[in-house]
Residue frames as qw, qx, qy, qz and C-alpha x, y, z in Angstrom:
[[0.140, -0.076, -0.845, 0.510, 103.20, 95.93, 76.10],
 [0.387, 0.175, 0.396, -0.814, 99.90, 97.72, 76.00],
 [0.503, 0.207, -0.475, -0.691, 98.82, 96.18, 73.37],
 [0.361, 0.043, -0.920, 0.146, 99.16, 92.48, 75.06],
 [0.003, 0.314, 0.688, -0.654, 96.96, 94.12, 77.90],
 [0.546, 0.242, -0.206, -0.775, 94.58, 96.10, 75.81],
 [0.410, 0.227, -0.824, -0.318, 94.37, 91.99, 74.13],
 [0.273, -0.171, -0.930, 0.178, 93.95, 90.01, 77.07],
 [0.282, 0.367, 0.627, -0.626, 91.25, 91.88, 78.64],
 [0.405, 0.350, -0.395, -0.746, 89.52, 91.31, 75.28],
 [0.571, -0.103, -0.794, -0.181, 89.63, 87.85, 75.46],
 [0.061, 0.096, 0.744, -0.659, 89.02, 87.85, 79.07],
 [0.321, 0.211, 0.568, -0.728, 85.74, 89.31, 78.74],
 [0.626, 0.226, -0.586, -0.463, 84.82, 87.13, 75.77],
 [0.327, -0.073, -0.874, 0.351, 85.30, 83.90, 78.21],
 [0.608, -0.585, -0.507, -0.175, 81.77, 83.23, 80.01],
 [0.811, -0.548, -0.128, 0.159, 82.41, 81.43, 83.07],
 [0.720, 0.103, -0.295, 0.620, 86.12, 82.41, 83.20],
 [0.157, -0.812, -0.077, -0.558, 85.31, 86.21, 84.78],
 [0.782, -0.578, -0.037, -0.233, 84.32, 84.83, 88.09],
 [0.847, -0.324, 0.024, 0.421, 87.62, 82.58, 88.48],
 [0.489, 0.502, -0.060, 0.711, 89.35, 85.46, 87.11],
 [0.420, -0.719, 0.142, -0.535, 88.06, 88.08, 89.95],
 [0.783, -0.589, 0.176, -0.092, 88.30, 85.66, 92.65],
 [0.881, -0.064, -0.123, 0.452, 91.58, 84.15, 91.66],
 [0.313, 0.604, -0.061, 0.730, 93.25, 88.11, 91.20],
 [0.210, -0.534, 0.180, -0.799, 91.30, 89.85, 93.72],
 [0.082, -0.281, 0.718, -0.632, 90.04, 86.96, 96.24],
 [0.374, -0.277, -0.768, -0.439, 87.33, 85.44, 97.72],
 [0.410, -0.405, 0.373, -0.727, 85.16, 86.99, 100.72],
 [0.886, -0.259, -0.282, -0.262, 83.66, 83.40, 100.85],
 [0.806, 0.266, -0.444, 0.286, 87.44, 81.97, 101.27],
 [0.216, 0.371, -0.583, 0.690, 88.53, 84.02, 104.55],
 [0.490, -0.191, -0.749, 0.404, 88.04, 82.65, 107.51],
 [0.166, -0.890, -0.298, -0.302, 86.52, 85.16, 110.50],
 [0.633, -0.590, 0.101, 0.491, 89.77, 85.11, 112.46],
 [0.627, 0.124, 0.393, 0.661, 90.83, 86.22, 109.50],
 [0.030, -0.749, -0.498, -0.435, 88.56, 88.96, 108.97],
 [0.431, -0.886, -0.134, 0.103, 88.86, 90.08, 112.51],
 [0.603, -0.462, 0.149, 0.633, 92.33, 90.12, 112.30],
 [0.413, 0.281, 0.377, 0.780, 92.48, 91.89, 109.23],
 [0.016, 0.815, 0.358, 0.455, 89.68, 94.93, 110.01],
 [0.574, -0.779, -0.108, 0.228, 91.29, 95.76, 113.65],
 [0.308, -0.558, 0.119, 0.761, 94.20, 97.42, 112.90],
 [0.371, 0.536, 0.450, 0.610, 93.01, 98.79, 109.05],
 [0.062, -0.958, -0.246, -0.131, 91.31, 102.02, 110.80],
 [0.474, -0.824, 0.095, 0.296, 94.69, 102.55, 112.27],
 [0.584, 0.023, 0.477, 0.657, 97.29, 101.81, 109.24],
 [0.321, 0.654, 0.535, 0.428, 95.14, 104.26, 106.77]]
């Protein structure tokens, strides 16, 4: 199993252009959220943490 992961982030970062849609598809896009979204998400973070 580590090996498969050790693998793919081999080819991953052999692939150009694929990075970018790899980050934003895993981890998101700050472009992609809304500001209601934003707001709602930073107001209660100081409390939860």
């Amino acid at each position: 199993m580590k090996s498969f992961v050790g693998l793919s982030v081999i080819f991953i970062s052999l692939a150009n252009g694929f990075n970018t849609d790899l980050d934003n598809y895993l981890f998101g896009s700050v472009s992609a959220v809304s500001r209601e979204n934003m707001i709602s998400i930073s107001l209660p973070s100081p409390f939860l943490s």
